[in-house]
C-alpha positions in Angstrom: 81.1 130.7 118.3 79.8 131.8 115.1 79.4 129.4 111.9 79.6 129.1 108.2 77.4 126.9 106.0 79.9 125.0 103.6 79.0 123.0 100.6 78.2 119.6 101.0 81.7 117.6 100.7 84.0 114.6 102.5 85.0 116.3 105.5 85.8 113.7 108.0 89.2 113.9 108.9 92.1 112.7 109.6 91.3 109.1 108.0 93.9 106.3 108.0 96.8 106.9 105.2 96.6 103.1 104.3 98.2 101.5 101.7 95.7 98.7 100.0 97.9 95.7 98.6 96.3 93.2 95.9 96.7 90.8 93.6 96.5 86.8 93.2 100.1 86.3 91.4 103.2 88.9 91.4 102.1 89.7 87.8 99.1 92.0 88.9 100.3 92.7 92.5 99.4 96.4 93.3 98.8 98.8 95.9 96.5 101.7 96.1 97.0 104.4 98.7 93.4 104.4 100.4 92.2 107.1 102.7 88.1 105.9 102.3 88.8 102.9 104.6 87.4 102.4 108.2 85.7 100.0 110.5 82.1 99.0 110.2 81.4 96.0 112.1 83.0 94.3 115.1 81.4 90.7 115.6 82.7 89.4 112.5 85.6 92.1 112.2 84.4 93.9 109.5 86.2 96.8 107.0 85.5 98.9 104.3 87.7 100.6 101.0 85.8 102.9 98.6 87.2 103.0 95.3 86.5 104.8 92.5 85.8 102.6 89.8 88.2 103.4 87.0 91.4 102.8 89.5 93.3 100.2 88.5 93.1 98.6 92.1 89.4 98.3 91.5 89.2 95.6 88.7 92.5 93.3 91.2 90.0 93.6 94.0 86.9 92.7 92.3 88.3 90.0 90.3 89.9 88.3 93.7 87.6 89.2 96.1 90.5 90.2 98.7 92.6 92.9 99.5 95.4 93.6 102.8 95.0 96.9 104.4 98.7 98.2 105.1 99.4 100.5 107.9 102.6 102.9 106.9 104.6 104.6 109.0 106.0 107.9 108.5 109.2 106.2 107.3 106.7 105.2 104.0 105.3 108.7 103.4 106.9 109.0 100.0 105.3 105.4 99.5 101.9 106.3 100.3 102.0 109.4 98.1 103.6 107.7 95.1 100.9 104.7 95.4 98.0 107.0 95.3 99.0 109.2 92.6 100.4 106.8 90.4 98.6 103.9 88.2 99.5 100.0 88.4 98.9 99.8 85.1 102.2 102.3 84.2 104.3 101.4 87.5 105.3 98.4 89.6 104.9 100.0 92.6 106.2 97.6 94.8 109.5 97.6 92.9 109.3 101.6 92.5 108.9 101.9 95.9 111.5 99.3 97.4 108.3 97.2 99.0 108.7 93.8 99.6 105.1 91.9 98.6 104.9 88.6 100.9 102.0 86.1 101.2 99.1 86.8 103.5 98.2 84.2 105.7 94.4 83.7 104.5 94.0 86.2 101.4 95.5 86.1 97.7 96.4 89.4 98.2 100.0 89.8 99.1 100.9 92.0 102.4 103.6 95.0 102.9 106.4 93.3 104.2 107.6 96.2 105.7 104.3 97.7 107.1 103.7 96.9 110.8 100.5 96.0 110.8 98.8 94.0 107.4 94.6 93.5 107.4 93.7 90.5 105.7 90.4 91.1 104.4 88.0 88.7 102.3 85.2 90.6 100.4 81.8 89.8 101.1 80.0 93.1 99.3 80.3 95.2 96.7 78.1 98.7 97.1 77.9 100.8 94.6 78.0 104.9 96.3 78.5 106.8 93.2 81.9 108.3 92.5 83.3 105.2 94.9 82.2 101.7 95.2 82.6 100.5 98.7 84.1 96.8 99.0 82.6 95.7 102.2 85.1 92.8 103.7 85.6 90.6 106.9 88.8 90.8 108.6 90.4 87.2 108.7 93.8 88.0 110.3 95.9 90.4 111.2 99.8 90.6 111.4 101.5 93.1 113.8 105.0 93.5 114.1 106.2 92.4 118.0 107.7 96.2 118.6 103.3 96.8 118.1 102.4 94.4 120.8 101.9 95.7 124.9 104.0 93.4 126.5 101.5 94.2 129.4 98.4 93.3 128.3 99.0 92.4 124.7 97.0 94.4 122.9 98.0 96.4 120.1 99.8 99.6 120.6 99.1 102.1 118.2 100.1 105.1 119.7 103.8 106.4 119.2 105.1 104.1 116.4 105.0 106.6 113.9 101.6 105.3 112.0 100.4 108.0 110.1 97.2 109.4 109.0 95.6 111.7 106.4 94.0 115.1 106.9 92.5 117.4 104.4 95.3 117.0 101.9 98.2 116.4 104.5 99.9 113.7 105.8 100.1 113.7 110.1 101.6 111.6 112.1 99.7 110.2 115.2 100.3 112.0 118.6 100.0 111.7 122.4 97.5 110.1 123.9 95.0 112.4 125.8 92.8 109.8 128.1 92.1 105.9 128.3 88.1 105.5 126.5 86.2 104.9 129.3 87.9 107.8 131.5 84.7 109.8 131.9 82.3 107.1 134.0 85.8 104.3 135.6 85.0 106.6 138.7 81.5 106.3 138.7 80.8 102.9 138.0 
């Protein structure tokens, strides 16, 4: 297969489409429709959220120190879009967007009430990148909604709930599931 060299840029897609709820007191409750978000550590659950530094969101989290990453499903897709392309500090987005802001178990930060799954996160970094800075955070809980949960194992299913994710500008929904990790060595082991 023949390639092209491209300029240097964020190409690592699809990314989460989540929806980053903050705010110690319903007067500066806010969400921010994050796509820079991911995993970085698993023993302490650890997360990430790059913001750039002029977003409104970015002065709630700092202040606070906490932030609840909100899963959407494709029933919130107008949601997400609105909440990234539109400020906290001209919209209440919670009440713009019919989202209901309930407390977190162990955060300030309020979670989604009506996204499935809600990351409580406690910042324990703050990394300046450049254009972003990343809030590194530990995870200290996470609520699923029971519909979520594998009634035979009970883990959390992720697959076919309509979670969706961005791509290079679009919004996707999550698909089939193509193998179990771990598929290519069970047999061998």
């Amino acid at each position: 297969m023949k390639k092209i060299n491209k300029k240097p840029a964020a190409l690592i897609y699809p990314v989460p489409a989540a929806m980053v709820s903050c705010g110690a007191n319903p007067d500066e409750y806010n969400i921010i429709s994050i796509a820079w978000t991911g995993t970085i550590n698993s023993v302490p659950p650890m997360c990430y959220v790059s913001i750039r530094k002029e977003r409104h969101s970015h002065q709630i989290i700092k202040k606070n120190m906490s932030f609840v990453i909100n899963y959407p499903t494709k029933d919130l897709v107008r949601a997400v879009d609105f909440c990234g392309k539109r400020s906290g500090r001209d919209f209440d987005k919670f009440k713009e967007m019919n989202l209901t802001p309930i407390p977190s178990e162990n955060v300030k930060s309020p979670v989604i009430k009506e996204s499935p799954i809600n990351i409580e996160c406690k910042v324990t970094e703050i990394k300046e990148l450049g254009s972003h800075d990343m809030f590194i955070a530990e995870v200290v809980n996470i609520q699923v909604a029971e519909n979520y949960i594998d009634s035979k194992n009970g883990t959390v299913n992720m697959q076919h709930q309509e979670l969706i994710a961005y791509s290079h500008g679009k919004y996707v929904q999550l698909g089939d599931i193509i193998e179990q990790a771990g598929f290519s060595v069970k047999n061998k082991e």
